[in-house]
C-alpha positions as CSV (number, residue, x, y, z in Angstrom):
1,X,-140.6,-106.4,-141.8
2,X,-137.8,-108.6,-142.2
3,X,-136.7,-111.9,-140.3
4,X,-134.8,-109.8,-137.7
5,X,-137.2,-107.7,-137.3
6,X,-140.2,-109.9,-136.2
7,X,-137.8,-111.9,-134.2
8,X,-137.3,-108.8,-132.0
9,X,-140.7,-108.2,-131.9
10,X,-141.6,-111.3,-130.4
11,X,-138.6,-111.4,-127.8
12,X,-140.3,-107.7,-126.6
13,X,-143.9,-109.6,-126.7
14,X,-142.5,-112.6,-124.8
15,X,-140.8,-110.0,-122.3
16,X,-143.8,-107.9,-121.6
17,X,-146.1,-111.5,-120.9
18,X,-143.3,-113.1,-118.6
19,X,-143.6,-109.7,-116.4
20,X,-146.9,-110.0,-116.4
21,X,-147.0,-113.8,-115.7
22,X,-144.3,-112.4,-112.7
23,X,-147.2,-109.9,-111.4
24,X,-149.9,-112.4,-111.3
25,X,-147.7,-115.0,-109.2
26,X,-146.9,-112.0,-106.4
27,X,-150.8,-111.0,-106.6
28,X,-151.9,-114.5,-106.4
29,X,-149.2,-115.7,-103.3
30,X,-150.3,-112.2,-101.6
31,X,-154.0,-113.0,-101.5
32,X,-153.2,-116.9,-100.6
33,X,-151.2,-115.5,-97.8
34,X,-154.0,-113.1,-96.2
35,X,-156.7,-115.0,-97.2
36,X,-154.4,-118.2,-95.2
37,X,-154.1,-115.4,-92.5
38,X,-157.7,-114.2,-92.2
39,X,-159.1,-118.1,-92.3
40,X,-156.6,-119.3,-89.6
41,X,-157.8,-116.6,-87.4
42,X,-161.1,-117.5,-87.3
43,X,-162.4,-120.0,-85.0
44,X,-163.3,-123.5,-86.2
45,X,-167.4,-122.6,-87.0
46,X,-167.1,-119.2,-88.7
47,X,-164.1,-120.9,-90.5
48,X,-165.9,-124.0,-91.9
49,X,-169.1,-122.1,-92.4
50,X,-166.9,-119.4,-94.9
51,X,-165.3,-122.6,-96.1
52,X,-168.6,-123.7,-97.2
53,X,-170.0,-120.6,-98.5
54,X,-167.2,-120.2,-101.0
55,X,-167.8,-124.1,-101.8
56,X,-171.3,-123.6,-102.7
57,X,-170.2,-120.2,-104.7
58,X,-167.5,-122.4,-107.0
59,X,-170.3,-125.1,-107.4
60,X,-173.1,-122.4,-108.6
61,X,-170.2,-120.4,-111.1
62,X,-169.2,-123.7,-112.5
63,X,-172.7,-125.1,-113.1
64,X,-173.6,-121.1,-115.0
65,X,-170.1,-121.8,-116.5
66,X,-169.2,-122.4,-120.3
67,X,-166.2,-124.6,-121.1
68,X,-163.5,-122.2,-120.9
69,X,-164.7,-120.7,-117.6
70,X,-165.4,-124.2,-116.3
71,X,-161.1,-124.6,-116.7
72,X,-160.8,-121.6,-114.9
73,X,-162.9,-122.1,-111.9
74,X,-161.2,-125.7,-111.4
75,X,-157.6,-123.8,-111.6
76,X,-159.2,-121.0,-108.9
77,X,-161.2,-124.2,-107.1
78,X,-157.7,-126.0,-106.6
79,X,-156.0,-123.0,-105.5
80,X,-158.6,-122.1,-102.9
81,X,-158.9,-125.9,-101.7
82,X,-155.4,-125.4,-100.7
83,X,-155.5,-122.3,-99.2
84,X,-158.4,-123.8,-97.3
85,X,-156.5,-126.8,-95.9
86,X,-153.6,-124.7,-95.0
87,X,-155.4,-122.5,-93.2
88,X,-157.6,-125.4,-90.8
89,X,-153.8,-127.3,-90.4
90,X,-152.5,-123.8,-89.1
91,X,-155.6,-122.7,-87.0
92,X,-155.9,-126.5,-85.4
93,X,-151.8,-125.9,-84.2
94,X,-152.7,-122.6,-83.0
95,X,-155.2,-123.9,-80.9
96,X,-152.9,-126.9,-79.2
């Protein structure tokens, strides 16, 4: 192959893996959005006692965890801590 060749090759790689990276950020904002939704409808005690069960879910997959998964579940376990504090700020001004 020559210089020109790979070069277009990698563009077309780099293409396909932004799209992709496009498709994960709409999947990810559409469950942070219903899960948001489905939490803030909830009163306060089912809401905090879901809260907790997914809490003590993240703590049990990142103790079983290697190193690489351990990464991932603090990426997911940031991401659902803000879901999480979004959706008791927007249930508590529901309730006023």
């Amino acid at each position: 192959m020559s210089d020109h060749d790979l070069l277009q090759s990698l563009v077309a790689r780099i293409d396909v893996l932004e799209q992709r990276e496009k498709q994960l950020i709409y999947a990810s904002n559409a469950y942070q959005a219903i899960l948001t939704t489905l939490l803030g409808t909830l009163d306060k005690e089912t809401r905090d006692k879901v809260i907790s069960m997914v809490d003590q879910a993240h703590d049990i997959a990142y103790a079983r965890a290697n190193l690489e998964q351990k990464g991932n579940i603090l990426g997911a376990d940031d991401i659902t801590q803000r879901i999480f504090l979004f959706a008791q700020g927007r249930a508590a001004q529901s309730k006023k």
